[in-house]
C-alpha positions as CSV (number, residue, x, y, z in Angstrom):
1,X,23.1,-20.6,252.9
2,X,24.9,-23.8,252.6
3,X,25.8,-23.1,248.6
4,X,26.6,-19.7,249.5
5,X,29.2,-20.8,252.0
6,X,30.7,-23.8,249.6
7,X,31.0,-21.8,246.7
8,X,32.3,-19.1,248.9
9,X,35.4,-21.6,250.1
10,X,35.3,-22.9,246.6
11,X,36.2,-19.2,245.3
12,X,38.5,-18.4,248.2
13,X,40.3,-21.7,247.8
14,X,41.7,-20.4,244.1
15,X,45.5,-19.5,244.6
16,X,44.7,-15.9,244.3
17,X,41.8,-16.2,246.9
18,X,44.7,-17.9,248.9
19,X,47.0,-15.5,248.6
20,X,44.8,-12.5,249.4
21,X,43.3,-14.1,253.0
22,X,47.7,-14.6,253.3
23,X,47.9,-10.9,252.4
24,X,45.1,-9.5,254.8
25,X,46.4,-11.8,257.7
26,X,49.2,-10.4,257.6
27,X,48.0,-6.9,257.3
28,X,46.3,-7.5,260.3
29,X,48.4,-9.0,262.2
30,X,50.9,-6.1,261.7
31,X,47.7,-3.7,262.7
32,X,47.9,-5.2,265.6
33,X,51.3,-5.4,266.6
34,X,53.1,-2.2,265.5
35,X,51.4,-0.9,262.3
36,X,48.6,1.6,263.8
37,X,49.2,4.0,267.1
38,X,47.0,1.5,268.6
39,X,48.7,-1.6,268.6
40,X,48.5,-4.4,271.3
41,X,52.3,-3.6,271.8
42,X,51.2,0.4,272.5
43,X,48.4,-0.3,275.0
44,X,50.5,-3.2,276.9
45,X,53.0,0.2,277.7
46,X,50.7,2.2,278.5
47,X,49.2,-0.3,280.9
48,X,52.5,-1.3,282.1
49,X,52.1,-4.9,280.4
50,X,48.6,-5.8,280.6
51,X,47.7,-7.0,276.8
52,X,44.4,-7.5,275.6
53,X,41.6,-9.6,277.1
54,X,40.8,-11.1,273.5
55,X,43.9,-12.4,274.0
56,X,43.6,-14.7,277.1
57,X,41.5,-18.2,276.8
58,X,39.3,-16.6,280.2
59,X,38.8,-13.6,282.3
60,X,37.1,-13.5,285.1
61,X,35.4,-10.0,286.3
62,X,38.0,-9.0,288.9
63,X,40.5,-10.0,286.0
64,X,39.0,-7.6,283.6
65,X,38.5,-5.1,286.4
66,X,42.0,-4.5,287.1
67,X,43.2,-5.0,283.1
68,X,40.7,-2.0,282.5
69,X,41.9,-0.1,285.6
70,X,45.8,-0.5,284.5
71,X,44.5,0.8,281.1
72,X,43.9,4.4,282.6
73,X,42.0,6.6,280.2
74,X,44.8,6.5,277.6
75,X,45.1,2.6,277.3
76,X,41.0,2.1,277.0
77,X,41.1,5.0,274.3
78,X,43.4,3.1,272.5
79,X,41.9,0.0,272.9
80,X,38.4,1.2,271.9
81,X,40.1,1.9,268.7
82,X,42.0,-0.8,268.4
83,X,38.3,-3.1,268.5
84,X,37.6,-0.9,265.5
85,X,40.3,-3.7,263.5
86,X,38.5,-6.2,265.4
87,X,35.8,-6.0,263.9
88,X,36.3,-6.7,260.7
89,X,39.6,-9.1,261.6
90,X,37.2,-12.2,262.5
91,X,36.2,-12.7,259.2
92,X,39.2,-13.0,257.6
93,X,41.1,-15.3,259.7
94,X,37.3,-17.6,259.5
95,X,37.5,-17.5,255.8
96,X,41.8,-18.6,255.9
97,X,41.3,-20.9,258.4
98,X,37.8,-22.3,256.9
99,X,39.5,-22.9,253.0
100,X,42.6,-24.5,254.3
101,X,40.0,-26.9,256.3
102,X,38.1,-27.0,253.0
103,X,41.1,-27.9,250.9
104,X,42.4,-30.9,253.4
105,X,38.7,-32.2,254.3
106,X,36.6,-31.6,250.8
107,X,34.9,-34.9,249.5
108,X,35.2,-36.2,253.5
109,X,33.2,-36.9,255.9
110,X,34.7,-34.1,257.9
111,X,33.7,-31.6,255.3
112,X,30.9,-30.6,258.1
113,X,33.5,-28.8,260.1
114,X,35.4,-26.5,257.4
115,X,32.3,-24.0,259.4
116,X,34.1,-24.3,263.1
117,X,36.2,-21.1,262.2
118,X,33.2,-19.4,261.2
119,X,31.2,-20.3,264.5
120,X,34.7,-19.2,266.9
121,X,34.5,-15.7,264.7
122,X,31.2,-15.3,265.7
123,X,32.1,-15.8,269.2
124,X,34.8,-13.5,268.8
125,X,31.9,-10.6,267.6
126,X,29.5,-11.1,270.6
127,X,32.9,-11.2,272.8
128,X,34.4,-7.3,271.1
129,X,30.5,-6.1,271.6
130,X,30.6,-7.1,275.4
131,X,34.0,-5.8,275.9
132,X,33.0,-3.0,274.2
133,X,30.0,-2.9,276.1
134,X,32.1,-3.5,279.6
135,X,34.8,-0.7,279.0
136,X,31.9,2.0,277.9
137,X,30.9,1.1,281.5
138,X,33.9,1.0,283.5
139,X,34.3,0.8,286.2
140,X,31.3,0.1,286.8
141,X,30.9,-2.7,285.1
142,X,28.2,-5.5,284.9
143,X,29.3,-8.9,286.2
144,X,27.2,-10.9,284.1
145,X,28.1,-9.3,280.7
146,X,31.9,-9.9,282.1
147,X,30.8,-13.2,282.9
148,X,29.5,-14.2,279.7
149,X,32.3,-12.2,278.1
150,X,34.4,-14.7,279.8
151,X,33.3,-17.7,278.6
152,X,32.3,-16.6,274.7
153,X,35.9,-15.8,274.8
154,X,36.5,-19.2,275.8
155,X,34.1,-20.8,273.5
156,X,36.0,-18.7,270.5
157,X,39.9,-19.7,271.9
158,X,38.8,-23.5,272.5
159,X,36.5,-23.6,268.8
160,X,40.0,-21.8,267.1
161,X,42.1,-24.7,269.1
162,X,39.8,-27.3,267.7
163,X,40.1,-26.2,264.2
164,X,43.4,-25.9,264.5
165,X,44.3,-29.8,265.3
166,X,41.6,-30.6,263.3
167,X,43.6,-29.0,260.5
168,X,46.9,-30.1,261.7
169,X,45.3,-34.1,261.5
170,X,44.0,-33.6,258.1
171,X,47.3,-32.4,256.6
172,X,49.1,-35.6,258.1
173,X,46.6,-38.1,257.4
174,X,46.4,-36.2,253.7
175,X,50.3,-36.7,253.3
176,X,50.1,-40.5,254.9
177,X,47.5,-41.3,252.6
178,X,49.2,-39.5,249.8
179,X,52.6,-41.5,250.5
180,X,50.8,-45.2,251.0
181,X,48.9,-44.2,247.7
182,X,52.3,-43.6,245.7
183,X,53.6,-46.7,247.2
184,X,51.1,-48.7,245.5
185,X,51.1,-47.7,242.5
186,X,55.3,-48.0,242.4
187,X,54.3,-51.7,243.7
188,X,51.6,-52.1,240.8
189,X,54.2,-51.2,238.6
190,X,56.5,-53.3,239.4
């Protein structure tokens, strides 16, 4: 599994593996926001601004209760579909996020945790199939699949967060180190 998964990021990380993760984001990001009749933006009017729950760091079970209830029938029928992108959405912003941690951190000690994005998507599947789960039985609802719901959801937002500064350090201490390396060598040369 480990070779599968580096030669995986060692394929993606190509500039045309690159640019189709860049290509697929986007897609998705415009599924979600405008491109489908069951975008986020659709189901916030319906439910007269209540977005997703992906989309917060935690719900609690009254929280969900009344998103679901603002839904009415219309909003959770479009948000049942609307999962339907979710599900396959996961794994493409794990395998962006996980080569451009691949490209910064390769050959470090830090290459360990190019795999965070991976874990948070995973996170993000058990949270859709309790959602999923939770709105089948709305209202009546079970609080500990809400509960748990609750904090994969925060497990995925605070893993994605992680990754994300992770990500953010390596590209400055690359560029420092990039910098402080040409600075030498100008030195040795002169």
């Amino acid at each position: 599994m480990k070779k599968f998964f580096g030669k995986y990021l060692w394929v993606l990380s190509r500039p045309w593996g690159i640019t189709l993760l860049v290509i697929l984001q986007g897609l998705f990001m415009a599924a979600f926001h405008g491109l489908f009749p069951f975008s986020v933006e659709k189901i916030e009017k319906v439910s007269g601004g209540f977005g997703i729950p992906d989309a917060r760091i935690y719900y609690s079970f009254t929280q969900l209760q009344e998103i679901f209830q603002h839904y009415g029938d219309a909003g959770r029928h479009l948000y049942l579909k609307l999962q339907w992108i979710d599900m396959f959405y996961p794994l493409v912003y794990a395998s962006l996020f996980s080569v451009l941690l691949y490209l910064v951190f390769n050959r470090t000690r830090l290459y360990k945790l190019v795999v965070l994005p991976f874990v948070a998507a995973a996170f993000d599947y058990a949270e859709n199939i309790l959602l999923r789960i939770s709105l089948h039985s709305f209202p009546h609802m079970s609080p500990t699949v809400v509960h748990i719901s609750g904090v994969i959801t925060y497990m995925k937002w605070l893993l994605l967060f992680f990754a994300f500064f992770l990500l953010i350090f390596g590209v400055v201490w690359k560029t420092i180190r990039y910098f402080r390396n040409r600075r030498k060598s100008k030195e040795g040369q002169g």
